[in-house]
N, C-alpha and C positions, 0 to 999 in steps of 0.2 A: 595869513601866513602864505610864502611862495609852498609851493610842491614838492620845491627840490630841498627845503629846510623841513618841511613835514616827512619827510620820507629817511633825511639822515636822523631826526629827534626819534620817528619810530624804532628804525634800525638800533641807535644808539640803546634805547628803550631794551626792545628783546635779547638784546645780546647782556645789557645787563641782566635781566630777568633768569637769562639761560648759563648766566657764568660765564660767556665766550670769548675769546678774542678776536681780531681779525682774522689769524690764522686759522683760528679752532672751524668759525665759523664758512672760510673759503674750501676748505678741508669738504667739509658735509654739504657744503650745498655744490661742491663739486668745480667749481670756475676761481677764476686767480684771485689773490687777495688784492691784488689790484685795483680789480672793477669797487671789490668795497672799500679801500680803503682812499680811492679818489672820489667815491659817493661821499665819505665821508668829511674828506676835505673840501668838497663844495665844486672839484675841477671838473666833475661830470655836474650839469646843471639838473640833466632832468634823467634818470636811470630808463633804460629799456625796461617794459614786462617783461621780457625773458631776464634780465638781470632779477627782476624784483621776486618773480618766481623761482628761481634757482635761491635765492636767500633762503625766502618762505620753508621752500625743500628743508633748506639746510638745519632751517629754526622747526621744521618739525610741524608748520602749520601751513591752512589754506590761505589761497590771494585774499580771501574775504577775510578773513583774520587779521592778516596784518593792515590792511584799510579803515579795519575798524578800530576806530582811534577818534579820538576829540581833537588830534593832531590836525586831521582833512576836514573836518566841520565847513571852515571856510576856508579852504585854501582857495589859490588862485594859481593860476599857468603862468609860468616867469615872462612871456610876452609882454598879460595883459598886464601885471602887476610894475613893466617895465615903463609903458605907454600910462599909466595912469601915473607915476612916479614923475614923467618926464611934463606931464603935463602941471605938477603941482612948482617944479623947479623954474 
């Protein structure tokens, strides 16, 4: 799985868990619904740590928490994931 699909299935994930919305959730973690809600749409490819930490804030847990997921088991960096892609085409 790419990085940037592991990271919106997490998000998606806690925000169910937590009952949130996009707003509820840009609210508490303090930064525009924006940043997550083009996480979520796929237009940001790859989030900044500081986006990913302001979530975190927001959901009430540590970086290390939200990484730990079966989500990241094997992810990959959308480069190499691109380059191995272009090479099969």
């Amino acid at each position: 799985m790419v990085l940037s699909e592991a990271i919106i299935r997490r998000i998606d994930e806690l925000m169910k868990k937590n009952n949130l919305t996009v707003y509820k959730l840009s609210y508490r973690a303090g930064i525009s619904n924006s940043i997550i809600s083009d996480c979520k749409r796929g237009k940001v490819k790859e989030p900044t740590i500081s986006s990913i930490i302001h979530i975190c804030e927001g959901l009430g847990i540590e970086l290390k928490d939200f990484f730990n997921s079966p989500y990241f088991k094997d992810v990959e960096a959308i480069d190499r994931f691109e380059k191995r892609e272009s090479k099969i085409s």
